[in-house]
N, C-alpha and C positions, 0 to 999 in steps of 0.2 A: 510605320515603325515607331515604336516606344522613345518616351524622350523622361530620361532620368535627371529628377531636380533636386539639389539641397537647399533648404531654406533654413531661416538661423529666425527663430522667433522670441524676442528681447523681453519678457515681460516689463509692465509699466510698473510702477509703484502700488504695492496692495492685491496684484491682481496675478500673481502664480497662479491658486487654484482655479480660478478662472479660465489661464490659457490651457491648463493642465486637460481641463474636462474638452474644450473645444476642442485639442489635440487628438481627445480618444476618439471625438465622433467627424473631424475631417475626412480620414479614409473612408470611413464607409458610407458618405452620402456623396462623395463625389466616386465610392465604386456605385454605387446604386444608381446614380447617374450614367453609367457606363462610360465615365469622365479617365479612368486611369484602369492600367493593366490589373493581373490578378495578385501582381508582386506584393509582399508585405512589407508595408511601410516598414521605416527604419529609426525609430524615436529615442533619440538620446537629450542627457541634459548636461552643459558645459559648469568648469567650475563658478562663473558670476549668477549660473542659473538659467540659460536662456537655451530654449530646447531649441534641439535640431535635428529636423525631420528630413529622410531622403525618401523620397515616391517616384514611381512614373507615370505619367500621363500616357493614355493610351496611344495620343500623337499630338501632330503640332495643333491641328484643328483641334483637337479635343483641349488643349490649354485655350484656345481662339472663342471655342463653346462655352467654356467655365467662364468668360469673362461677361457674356452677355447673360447667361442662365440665372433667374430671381434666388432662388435658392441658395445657388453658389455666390452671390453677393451678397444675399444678407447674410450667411458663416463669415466671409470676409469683412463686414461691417462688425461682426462681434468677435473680428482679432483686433480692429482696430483699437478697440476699443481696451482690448487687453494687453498689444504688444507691441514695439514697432519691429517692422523687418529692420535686420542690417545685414549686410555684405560680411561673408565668412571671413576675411580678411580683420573683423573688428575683434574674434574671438581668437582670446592665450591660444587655446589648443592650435589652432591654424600657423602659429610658426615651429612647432614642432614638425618632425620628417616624420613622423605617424604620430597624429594628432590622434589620441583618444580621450574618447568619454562616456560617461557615467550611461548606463543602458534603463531607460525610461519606465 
């Protein structure tokens, strides 16, 4: 069974286009990977700027997979590099009753 995740990705100082281009090519080498469903990701950007992305993993293993796979850690070494994660909870939209945002 598919397991649907939102992640809120903060860019750092300087480094928008950065996260921007990483953002276009996440989905499709972890679909290439046969890492996540056929769903089309969902990429918005909040008003301080920080995208957020909702995908599904194809399942729980397949997040379990992405975490040891070389590939899938070094994309993840060059978010680090460009964003930090935070908790939806940090972003304005999330205390509205329909938080919306900007479409990527």
């Amino acid at each position: 069974m598919g397991r649907l995740v939102i992640v809120a990705y903060r860019p750092k100082p300087g480094k928008d286009s950065a996260l921007h281009e990483l953002t276009k090519t996440h989905y499709p080498i972890l679909k290439q990977l046969d890492l996540v469903t056929d769903r089309i990701p969902t990429i918005m950007l909040a008003k301080d700027g920080t995208v957020v992305e909702v995908f599904e993993w194809v399942s729980t293993e397949a997040i379990q997979q992405a975490h040891k796979h070389p590939e899938v850690l070094k994309m993840w070494a060059a978010y680090a590099e460009a964003c930090d994660y935070i908790p939806l909870n940090q972003l304005e939209e999330s205390a509205n009753m329909f938080a919306d945002f900007t479409p990527f």
